[in-house]
C-alpha positions in Angstrom: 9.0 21.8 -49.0 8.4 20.7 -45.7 10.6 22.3 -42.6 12.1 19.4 -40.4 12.7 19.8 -36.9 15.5 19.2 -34.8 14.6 16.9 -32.0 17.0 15.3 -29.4 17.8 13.9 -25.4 20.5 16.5 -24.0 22.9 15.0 -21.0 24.2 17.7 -19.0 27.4 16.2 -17.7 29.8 17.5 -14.7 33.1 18.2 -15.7 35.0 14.9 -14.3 36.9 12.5 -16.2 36.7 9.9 -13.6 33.4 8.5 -13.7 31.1 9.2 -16.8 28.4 7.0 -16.0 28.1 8.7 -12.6 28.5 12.8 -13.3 25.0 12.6 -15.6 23.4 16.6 -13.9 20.3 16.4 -16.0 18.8 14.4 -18.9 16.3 16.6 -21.3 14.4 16.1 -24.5 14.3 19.5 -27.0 12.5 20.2 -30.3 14.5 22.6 -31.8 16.4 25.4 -29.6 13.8 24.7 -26.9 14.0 22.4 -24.0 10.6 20.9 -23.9 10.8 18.6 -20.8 14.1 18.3 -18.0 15.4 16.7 -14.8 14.5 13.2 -16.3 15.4 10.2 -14.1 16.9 8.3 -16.5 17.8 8.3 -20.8 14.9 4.8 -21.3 12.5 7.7 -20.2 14.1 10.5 -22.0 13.6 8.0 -25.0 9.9 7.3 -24.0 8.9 10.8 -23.8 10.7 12.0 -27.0 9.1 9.4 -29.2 5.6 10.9 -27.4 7.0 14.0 -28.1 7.2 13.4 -32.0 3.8 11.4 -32.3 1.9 14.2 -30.2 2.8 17.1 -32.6 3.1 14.8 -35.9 6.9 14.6 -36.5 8.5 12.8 -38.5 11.4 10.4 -37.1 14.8 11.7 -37.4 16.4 10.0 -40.3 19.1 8.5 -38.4 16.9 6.9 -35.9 14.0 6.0 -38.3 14.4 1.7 -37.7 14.7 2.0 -33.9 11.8 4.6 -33.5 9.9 2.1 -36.2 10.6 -1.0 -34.4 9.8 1.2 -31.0 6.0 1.7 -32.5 5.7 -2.3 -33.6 6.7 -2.9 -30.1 4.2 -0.7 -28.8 1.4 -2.3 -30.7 2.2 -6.0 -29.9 2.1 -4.9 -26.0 -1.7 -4.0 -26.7 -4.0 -7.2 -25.7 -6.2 -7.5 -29.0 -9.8 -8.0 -28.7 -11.0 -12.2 -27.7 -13.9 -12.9 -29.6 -16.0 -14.8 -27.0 -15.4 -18.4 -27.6 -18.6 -20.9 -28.4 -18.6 -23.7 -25.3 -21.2 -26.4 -27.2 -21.5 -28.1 -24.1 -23.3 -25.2 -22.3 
């Protein structure tokens, strides 16, 4: 059968209860037990680059996140302008 690979955004967090949004150290994306890319700015690009990530080596989604990585792609596609076909002025 086919082997599926673990893929994920890590948080590295400091070790204070007071503010969780705040004590975010580092934000990576990992295939497997390997950390692929770190120090991201934010999760949205954590997100971005993971969902490369799985379309540059041919992954499948992880099951749990198939709809939003799904609705991620349809997303994707409506951004790209589709081709005019030039339009026929009569008067010219």
């Amino acid at each position: 059968g086919e082997q599926k690979k673990v893929v994920g955004i890590l948080t590295v967090m400091e070790d204070d209860d007071t503010s969780p949004a705040s004590n975010v150290m580092n934000i990576a994306v990992g295939v497997e037990e390997t950390i692929i890319l770190q120090d991201l700015p934010d999760l949205p690009t954590a997100f971005v680059y993971l969902y490369e990530l799985i379309y540059a080596l041919n992954l499948k989604y992880p099951k749990n996140l198939r709809s939003t990585f799904e609705t991620w792609s349809l997303e994707q596609i409506s951004l790209v302008p589709q081709k005019q076909t030039p339009s026929v002025n009569p008067s010219s």
